[in-house]
C-alpha positions in Angstrom: 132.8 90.6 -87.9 129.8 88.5 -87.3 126.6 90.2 -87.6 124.5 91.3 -84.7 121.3 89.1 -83.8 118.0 90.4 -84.4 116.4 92.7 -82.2 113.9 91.1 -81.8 114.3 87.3 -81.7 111.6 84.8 -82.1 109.9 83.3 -78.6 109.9 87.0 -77.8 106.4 88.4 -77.3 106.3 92.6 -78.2 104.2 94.2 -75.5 100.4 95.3 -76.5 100.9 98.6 -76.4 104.2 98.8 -78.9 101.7 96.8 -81.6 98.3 99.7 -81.3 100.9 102.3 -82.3 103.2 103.5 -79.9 106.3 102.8 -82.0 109.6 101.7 -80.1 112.6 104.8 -80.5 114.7 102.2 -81.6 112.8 101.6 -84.9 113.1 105.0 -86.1 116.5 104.1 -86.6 116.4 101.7 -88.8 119.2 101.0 -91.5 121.2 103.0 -89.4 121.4 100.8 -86.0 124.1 98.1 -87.6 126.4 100.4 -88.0 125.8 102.0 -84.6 126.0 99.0 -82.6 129.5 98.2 -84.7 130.9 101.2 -84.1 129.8 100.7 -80.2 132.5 97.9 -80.5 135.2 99.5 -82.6 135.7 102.8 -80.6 136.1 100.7 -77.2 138.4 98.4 -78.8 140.0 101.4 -80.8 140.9 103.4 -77.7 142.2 99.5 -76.1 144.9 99.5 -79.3 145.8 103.3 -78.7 146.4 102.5 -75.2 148.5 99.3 -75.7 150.1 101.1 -78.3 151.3 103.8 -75.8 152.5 101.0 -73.4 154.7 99.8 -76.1 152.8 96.3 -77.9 154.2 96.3 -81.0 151.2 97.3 -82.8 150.3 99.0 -85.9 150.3 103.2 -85.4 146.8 104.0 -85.5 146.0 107.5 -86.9 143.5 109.7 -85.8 142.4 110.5 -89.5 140.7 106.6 -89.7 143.4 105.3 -91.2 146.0 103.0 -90.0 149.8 102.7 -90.4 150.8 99.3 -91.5 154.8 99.7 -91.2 156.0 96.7 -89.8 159.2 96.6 -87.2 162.1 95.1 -89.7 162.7 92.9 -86.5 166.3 92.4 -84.8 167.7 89.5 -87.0 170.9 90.5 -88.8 171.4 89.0 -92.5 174.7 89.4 -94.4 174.2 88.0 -97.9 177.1 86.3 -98.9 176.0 86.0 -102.9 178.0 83.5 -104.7 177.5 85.0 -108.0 179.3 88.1 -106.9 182.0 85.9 -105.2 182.2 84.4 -108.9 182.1 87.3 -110.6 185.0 88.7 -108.3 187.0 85.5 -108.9 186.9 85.9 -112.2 188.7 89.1 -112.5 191.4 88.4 -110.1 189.6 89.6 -107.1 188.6 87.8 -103.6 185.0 89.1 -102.5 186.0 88.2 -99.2 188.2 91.0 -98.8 184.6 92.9 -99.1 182.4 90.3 -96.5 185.6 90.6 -94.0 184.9 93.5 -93.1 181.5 93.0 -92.1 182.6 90.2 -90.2 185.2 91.7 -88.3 182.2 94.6 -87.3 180.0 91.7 -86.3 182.2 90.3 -84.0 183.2 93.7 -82.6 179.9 94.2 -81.2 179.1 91.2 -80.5 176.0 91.0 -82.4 174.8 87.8 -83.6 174.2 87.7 -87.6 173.2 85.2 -90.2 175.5 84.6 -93.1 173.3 83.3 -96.5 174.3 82.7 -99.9 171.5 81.5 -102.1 168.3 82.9 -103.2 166.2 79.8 -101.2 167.9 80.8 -98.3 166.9 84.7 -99.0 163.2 83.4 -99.0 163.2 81.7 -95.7 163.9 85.3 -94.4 161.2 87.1 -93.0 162.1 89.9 -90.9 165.4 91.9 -90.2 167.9 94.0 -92.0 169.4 92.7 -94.6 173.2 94.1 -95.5 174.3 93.6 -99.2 178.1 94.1 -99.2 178.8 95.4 -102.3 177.2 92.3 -103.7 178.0 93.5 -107.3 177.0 89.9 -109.5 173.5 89.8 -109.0 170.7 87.1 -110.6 167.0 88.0 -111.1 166.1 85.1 -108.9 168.1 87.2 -106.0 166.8 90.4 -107.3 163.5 89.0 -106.9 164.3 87.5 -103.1 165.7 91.1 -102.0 162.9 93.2 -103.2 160.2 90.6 -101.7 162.3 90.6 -98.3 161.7 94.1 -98.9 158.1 94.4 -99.0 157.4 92.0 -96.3 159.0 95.2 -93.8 162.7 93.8 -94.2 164.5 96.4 -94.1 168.0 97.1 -96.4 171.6 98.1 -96.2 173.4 98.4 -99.7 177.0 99.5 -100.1 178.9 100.8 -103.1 177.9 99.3 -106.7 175.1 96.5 -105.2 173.3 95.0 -108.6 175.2 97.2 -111.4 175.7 93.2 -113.0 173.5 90.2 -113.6 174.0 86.5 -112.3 176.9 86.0 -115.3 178.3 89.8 -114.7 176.9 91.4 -117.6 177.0 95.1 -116.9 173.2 96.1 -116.3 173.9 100.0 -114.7 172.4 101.7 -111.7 168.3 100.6 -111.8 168.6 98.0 -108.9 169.9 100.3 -106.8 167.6 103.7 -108.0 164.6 100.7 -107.3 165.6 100.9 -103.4 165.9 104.5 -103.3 169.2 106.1 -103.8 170.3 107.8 -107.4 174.1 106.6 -108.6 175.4 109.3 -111.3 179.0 107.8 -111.3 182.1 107.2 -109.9 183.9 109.5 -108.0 186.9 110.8 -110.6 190.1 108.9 -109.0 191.9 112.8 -109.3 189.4 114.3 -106.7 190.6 115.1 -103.7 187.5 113.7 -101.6 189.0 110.7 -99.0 187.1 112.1 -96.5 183.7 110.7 -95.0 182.1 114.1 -93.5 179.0 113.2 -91.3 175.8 115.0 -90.6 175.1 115.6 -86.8 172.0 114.2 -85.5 171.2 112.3 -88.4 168.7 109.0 -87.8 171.8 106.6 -89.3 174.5 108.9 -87.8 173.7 110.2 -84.3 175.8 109.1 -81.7 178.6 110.6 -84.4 179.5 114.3 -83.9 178.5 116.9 -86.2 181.1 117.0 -89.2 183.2 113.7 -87.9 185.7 113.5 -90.5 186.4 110.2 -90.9 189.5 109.0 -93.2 188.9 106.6 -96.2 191.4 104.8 -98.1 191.8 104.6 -101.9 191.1 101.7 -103.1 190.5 99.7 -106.0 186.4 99.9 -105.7 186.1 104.0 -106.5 183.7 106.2 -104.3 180.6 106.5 -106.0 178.6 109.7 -107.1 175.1 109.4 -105.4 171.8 111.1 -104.2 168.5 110.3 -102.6 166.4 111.2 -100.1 168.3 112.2 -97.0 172.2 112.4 -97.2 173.9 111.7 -93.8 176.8 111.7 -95.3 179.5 113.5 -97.5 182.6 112.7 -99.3 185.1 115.7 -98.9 188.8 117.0 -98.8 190.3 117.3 -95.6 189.6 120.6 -95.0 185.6 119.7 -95.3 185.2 121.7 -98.8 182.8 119.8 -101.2 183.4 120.0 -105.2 180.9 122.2 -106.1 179.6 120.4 -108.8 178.6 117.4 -106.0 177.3 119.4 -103.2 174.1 118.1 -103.7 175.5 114.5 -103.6 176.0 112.0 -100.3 177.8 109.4 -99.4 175.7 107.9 -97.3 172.1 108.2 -98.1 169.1 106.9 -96.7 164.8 106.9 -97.0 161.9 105.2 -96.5 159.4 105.3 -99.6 155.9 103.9 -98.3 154.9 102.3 -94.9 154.8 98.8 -96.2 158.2 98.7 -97.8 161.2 98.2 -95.1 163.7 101.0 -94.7 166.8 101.7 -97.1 170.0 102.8 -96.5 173.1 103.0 -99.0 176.8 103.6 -98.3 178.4 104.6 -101.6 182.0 103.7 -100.9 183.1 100.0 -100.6 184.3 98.1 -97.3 187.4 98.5 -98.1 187.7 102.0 -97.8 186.7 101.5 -94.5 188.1 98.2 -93.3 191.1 100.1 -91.8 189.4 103.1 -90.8 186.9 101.3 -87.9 186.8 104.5 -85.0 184.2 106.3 -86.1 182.6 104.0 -89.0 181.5 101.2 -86.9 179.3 103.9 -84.8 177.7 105.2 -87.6 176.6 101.4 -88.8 175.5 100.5 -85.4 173.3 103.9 -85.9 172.2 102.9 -89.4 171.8 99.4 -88.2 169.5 100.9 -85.5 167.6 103.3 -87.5 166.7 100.3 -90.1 165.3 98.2 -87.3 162.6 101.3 -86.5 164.3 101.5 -83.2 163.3 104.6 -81.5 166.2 106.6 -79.9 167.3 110.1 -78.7 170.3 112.4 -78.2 171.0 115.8 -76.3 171.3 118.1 -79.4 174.1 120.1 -80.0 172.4 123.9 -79.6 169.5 125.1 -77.4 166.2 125.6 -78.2 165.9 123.3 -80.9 168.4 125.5 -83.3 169.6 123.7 -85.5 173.1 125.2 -85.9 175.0 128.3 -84.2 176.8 130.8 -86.5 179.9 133.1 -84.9 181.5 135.8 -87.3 184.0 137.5 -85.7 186.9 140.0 -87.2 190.6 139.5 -85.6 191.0 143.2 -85.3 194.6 144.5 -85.8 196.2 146.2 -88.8 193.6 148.4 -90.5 192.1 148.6 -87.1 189.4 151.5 -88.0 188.1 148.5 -90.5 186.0 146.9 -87.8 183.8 150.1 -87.8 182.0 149.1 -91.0 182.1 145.6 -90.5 180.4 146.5 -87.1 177.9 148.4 -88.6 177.1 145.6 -91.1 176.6 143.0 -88.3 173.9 145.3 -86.5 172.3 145.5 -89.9 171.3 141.9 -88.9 170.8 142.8 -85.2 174.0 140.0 -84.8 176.1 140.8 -81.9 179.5 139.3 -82.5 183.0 139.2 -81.2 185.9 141.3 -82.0 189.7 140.0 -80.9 191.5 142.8 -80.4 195.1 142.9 -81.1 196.4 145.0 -78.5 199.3 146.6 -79.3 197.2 148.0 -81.9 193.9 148.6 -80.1 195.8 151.0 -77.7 196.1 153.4 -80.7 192.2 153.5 -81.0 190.9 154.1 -77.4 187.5 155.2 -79.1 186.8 152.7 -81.1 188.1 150.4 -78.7 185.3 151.9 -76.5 182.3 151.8 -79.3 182.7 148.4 -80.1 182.8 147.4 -76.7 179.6 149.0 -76.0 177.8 146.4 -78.3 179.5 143.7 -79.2 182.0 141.2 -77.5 185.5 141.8 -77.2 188.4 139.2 -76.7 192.4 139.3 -77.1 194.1 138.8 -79.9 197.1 138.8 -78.2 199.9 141.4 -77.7 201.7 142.0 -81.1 200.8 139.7 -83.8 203.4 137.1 -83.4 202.4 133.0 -83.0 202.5 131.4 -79.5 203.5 128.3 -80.7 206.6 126.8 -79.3 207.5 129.6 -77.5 208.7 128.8 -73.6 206.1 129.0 -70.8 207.5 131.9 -69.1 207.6 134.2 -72.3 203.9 132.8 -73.5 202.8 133.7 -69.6 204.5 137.1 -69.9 203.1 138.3 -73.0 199.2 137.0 -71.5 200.0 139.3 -68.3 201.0 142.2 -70.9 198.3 141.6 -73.5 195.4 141.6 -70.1 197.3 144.8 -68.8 197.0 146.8 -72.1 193.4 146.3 -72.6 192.7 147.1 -69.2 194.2 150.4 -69.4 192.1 151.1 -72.1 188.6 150.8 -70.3 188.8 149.4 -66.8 185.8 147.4 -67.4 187.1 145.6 -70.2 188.7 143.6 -67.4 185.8 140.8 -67.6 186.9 140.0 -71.1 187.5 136.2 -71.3 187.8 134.9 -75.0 191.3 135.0 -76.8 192.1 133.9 -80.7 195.3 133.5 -81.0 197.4 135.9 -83.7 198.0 133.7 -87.0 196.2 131.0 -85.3 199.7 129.9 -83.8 199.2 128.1 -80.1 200.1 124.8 -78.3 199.1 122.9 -75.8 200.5 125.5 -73.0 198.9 128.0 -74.6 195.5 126.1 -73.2 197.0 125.1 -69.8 198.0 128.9 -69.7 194.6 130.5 -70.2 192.6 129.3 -67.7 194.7 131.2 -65.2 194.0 134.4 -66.6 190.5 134.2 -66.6 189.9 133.0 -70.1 187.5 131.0 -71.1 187.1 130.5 -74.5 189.9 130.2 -77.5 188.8 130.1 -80.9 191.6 128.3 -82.6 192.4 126.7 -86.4 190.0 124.0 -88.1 192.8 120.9 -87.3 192.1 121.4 -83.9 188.8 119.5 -84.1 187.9 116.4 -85.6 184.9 117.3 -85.7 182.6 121.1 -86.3 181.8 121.2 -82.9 183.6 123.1 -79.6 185.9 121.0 -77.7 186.2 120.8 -73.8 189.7 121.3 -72.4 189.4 120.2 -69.1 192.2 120.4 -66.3 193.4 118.4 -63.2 191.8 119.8 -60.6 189.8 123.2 -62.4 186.5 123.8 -61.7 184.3 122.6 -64.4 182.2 126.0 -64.2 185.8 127.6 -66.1 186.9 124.8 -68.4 188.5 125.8 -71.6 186.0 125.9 -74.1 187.9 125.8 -77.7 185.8 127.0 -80.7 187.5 125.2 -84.2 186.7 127.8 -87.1 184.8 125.6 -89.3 184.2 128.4 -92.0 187.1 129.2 -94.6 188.0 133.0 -94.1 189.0 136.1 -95.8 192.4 134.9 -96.6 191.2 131.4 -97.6 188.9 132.8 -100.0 191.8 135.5 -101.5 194.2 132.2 -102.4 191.3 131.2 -104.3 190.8 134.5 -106.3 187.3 134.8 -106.4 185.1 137.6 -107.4 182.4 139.3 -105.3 180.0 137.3 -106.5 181.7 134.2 -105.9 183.0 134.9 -102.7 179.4 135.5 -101.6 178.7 132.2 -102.8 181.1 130.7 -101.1 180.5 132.3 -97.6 176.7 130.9 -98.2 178.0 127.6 -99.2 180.6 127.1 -96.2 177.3 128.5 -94.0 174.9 126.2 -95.6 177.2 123.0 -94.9 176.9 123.8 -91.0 173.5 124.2 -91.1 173.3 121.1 -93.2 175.0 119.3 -90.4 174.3 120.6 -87.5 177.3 121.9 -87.0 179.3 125.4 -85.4 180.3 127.9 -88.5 182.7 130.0 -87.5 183.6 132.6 -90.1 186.6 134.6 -89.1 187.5 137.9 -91.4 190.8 140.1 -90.8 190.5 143.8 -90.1 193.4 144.5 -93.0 191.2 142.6 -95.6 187.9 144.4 -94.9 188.7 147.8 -96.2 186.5 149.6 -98.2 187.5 148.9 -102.0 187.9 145.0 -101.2 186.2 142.4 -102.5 184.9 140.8 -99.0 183.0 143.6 -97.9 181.4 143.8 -101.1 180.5 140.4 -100.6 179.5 140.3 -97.4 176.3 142.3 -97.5 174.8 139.2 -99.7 176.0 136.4 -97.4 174.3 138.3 -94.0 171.2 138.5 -95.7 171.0 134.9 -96.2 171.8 134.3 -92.6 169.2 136.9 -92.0 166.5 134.6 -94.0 168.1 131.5 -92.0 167.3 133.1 -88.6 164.9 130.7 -86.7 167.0 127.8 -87.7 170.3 129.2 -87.0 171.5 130.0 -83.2 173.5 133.7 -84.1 175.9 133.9 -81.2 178.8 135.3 -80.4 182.0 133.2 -79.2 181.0 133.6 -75.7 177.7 132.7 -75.9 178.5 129.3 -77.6 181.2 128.7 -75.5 178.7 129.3 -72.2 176.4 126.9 -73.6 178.5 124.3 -74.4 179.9 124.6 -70.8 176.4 124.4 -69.3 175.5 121.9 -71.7 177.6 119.7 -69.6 175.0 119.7 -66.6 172.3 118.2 -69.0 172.5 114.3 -68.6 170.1 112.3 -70.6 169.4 108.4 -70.6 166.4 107.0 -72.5 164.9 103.1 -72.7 162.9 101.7 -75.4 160.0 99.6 -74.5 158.5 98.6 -77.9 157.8 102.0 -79.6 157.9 103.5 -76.7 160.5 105.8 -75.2 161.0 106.4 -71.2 163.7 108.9 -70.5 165.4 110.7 -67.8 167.1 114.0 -67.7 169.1 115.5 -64.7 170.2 118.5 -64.4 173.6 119.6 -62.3 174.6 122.6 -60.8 172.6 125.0 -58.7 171.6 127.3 -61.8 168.3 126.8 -64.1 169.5 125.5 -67.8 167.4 127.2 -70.5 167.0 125.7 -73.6 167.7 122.2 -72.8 166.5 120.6 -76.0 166.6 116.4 -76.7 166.7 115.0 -80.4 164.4 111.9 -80.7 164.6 109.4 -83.9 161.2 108.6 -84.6 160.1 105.0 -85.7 158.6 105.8 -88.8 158.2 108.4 -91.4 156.2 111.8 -90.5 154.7 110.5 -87.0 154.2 112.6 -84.2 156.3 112.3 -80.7 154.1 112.9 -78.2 155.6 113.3 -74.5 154.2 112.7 -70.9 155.6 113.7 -68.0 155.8 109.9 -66.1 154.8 112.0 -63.0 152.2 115.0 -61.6 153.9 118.8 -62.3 156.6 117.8 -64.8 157.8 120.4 -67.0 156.1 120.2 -70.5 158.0 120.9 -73.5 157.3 121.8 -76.5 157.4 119.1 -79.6 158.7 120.1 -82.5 158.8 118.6 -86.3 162.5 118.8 -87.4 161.5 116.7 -90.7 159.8 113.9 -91.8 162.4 110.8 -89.6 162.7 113.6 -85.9 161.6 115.6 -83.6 163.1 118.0 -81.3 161.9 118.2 -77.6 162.6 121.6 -76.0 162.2 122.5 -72.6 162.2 126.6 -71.8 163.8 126.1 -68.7 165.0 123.2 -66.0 166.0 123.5 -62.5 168.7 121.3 -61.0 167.0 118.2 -60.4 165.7 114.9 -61.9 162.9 114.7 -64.4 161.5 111.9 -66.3 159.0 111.3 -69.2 158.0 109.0 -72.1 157.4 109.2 -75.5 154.9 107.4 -77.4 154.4 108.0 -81.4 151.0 109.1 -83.4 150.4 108.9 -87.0 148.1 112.2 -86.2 
């Protein structure tokens, strides 16, 4: 900045009376009046940057510290690096490395998003902005080394897959250091014997969000093994089917990303090859338009999964029929914890036990387990509707107001489809059912032609392995504890529901789970303003009312404008929005866009989102904006 003129300028004449002695206020300030008169400039000009930072000029994030956040946007330009020496080196051991960049292709042209396709290090330096995908570009030369990391650092940001730079230009072996220099950890691969071919993503994850929480998604086994990896943030998980890690990798991802320092682009790493995906697209090519996303520092937001900013909702509840008097001290254990959960009564059985039919209704939820403890499944309509009527009629003669009870579970977890069309019509609204009968770890909606919305079918998937899981496995106390914390641990990982379900007969008082179980609850205990406890009716009422909550959000530079409406004629408590931020650790600050909006609260969630929580919404429209502060 060009210095200020003298005060005093020459032509000027200084009055008389300033020369015999009456000195001017302004002198006394001597050294210090530079600085003021620049700073006179700066804050006006500051508080003009803040302000068309908040109207969304693409601006550097100014902090309210004095310093200011360089990250640059990695810009929209799409770059798929086509490296000829890893098309040599995949030649020359019988391989086609187009089988690897046709999948990427094939994505491209899905979406319709217009890409660049380069193959030589000159053409990596005429790059200046975007994201930059490395398909397992194995074969690579210093000179390209060079190219990708100053792509890099000019805000460029990075997608790597599977075993990116583990060879030079000639495909000389040279290990894992290219990739640890972007920011993800490569142990190994995955052992070809490990029963892990499927991807298990994290809900409301910055490179996986518009997946749902524990979307398993298939991969094939391929020739280019799954890969061993850690970093930062995991999104990401390789698992078996049933969504049990190894326990030796639980630590490890499978898709992993960070962002190491405000002037280095964004990273993110996929440690499988394309071909473990290529015929796998439903599901995969939402969580690269995510990633994709997320690497370009483009703000976005979701409606989260749980209220109140939770970040995952635990059930336990016992399906109570043989060794009936069991659910006493498992009752007793659960207000230990101050947790009211559900109890499925089987009721053939529960008519023995009026009393403690009658205690555990008193403070906890109860629900059918049927009428004897024989599967659903397959059986005619008429017989399944028969034994509903009978099961409703035997509970009701035990306490007349039991007849409100609207959660079922059926006995061995055996139901079909007209089991669901079935329970609607007598008054159930809720079934928690077997892990297969979501995709995901997340209730599912069962809606039907013509019911009102306000009673659809909420089914709750048990997401946790249970009692008799755990006996197959013959574990100890100790390790049965362990596991109950590590199935937990894994929904609160991933935002997901856990649903632990435990069996009357195996909770007696010599067994190993209720020695274990005392260990397990105080970990939930310690977990508490994290987790959503609930029982299966409360989630299922949430997820119905959840429904009413519509949400739609615009980006205008780094700025966010969004709309919520709620339906219905009922307040929704709780409502709580997920927002990606645009770099690491700023704040989201939201405005109402109107006078007497509702304010939320902002939460931190960690360093890449924030949850927005609203106590309580009206039917109605509301909308607001969020702006982002390095503050």
């Amino acid at each position: 900045m060009a210095r200020h003129p003298s005060l005093h300028p020459a032509g000027v004449k200084v009055p008389e009376i300033e020369r015999r002695g009456r000195r001017s206020s302004l002198l006394g300030l001597g050294p210090y009046l530079p600085a003021m008169i620049i700073l006179s400039l700066a804050v006006p000009l500051l508080i003009y940057l803040l302000f068309m930072q908040s109207m969304g000029w693409n601006l550097p994030l100014l902090g309210m510290h004095g310093a200011v956040s360089v990250a640059k946007p990695a810009g929209s330009n799409v770059i798929l690096y086509n490296s000829s020496n890893s098309k040599s080196y995949f030649a020359g051991i019988g391989g086609n490395y187009d089988v690897l960049l046709g999948p990427w292709r094939s994505y491209f042209l899905s979406r319709k998003l217009e890409f660049r396709e380069v193959q030589t290090p000159a053409q990596l330096h005429q790059q200046d902005s975007g994201v930059l995908v490395l398909p397992s570009a194995v074969a690579l030369s210093d000179e390209e080394r060079f190219e990708i990391m100053a792509f890099r650092s000019k805000g460029g940001a990075i997608l790597g897959t599977w075993a990116t730079g583990t060879r030079d230009g000639k495909g000389v072996w040279q290990g894992w250091q290219f990739l640890g220099n972007l920011g993800v950890r490569v142990i190994g691969e995955l052992p070809a014997s490990a029963n892990a071919n499927a991807l298990i993503l994290t809900g409301e994850s910055p490179v996986s969000h518009t997946t749902l929480a524990g979307q398993r998604i298939e991969l094939s086994k391929t020739a280019e093994s799954m890969l061993r990896a850690g970093g930062e943030m995991v999104a990401g998980r390789f698992m078996n089917w049933s969504r049990i890690p190894d326990e030796e990798r639980r630590g490890e991802g499978a898709v992993i990303f960070s962002e190491t320092s405000e002037q280095l682009g964004r990273f993110a790493y996929y440690a499988f090859a394309e071909s473990a995906w290529e015929a796998h697209t439903l599901g995969t090519y939402e969580v690269i338009d995510d990633t994709l996303n997320w690497l370009r520092r483009e703000p976005s937001m979701i409606r989260a999964a749980w209220p109140a900013g939770k970040r995952a909702a635990q059930i336990i509840e016992m399906d109570t029929e043989e060794g009936f008097s069991n659910a006493l001290a498992f009752a007793s254990m659960l207000q230990s914890i101050n947790y009211r959960g559900t109890f499925y009564l089987l009721t053939s059985v529960a008519r023995t036990f009026p009393q403690i039919v009658t205690q555990l209704a008193r403070d906890f939820e109860i629900g059918y387990h049927g009428d004897v403890h024989t599967s659903f499944k397959g059986q005619p309509s008429t017989d399944q509707e028969q034994r509903l009527r009978a099961m409703k009629a035997e509970l009701a003669s035990l306490a007349p107001d039991l007849n409100g009870v609207t959660g079922f579970r059926a006995p061995t977890e055996g139901y079909d489809a007209v089991t669901e069309q079935l329970l609607p019509k007598f008054g159930i609204r809720h079934h928690t059912a077997d892990p297969n009968r979501s995709s995901a770890r997340l209730p599912v909606l069962v809606r039907t032609e013509g019911g009102d919305p306000a009673n659809t079918l909420v089914v709750l998937p048990r997401t946790q392995r249970d009692d008799i899981n755990l006996y197959w496995e013959k574990l100890n106390t100790e390790q049965t504890t362990r596991a109950l914390i590590d199935d937990f641990d894994l929904s609160l990982d991933t935002a997901s529901l856990g649903l632990l379900s435990v069996h009357s007969q195996n909770f007696k008082a010599d067994g190993t789970l209720i020695a274990a179980m005392p260990g397990f609850l105080e970990h939930l205990k310690l977990r508490r303003d994290l987790l959503w406890m609930a029982s299966a009716g409360q989630v299922a009422d949430w997820w119905r009312d959840r429904e009413r909550f519509r949400l739609s959000s615009s980006a205008s530079g780094k700025r966010l404008e969004f709309n919520i409406t709620i339906t219905g004629d009922q307040p929704l408590s709780g409502a709580t929005v997920i927002v990606m931020l645009p770099q690491k650790g700023v704040q989201a600050v939201v405005e109402g866009a109107k006078i007497g909006m509702v304010k939320p609260t902002v939460s931190k969630i960690d360093d890449y989102r924030a949850a927005i929580v609203f106590d309580k919404l009206a039917p109605g429209s509301y909308v607001y904006q969020t702006t982002f502060s390095s503050r």
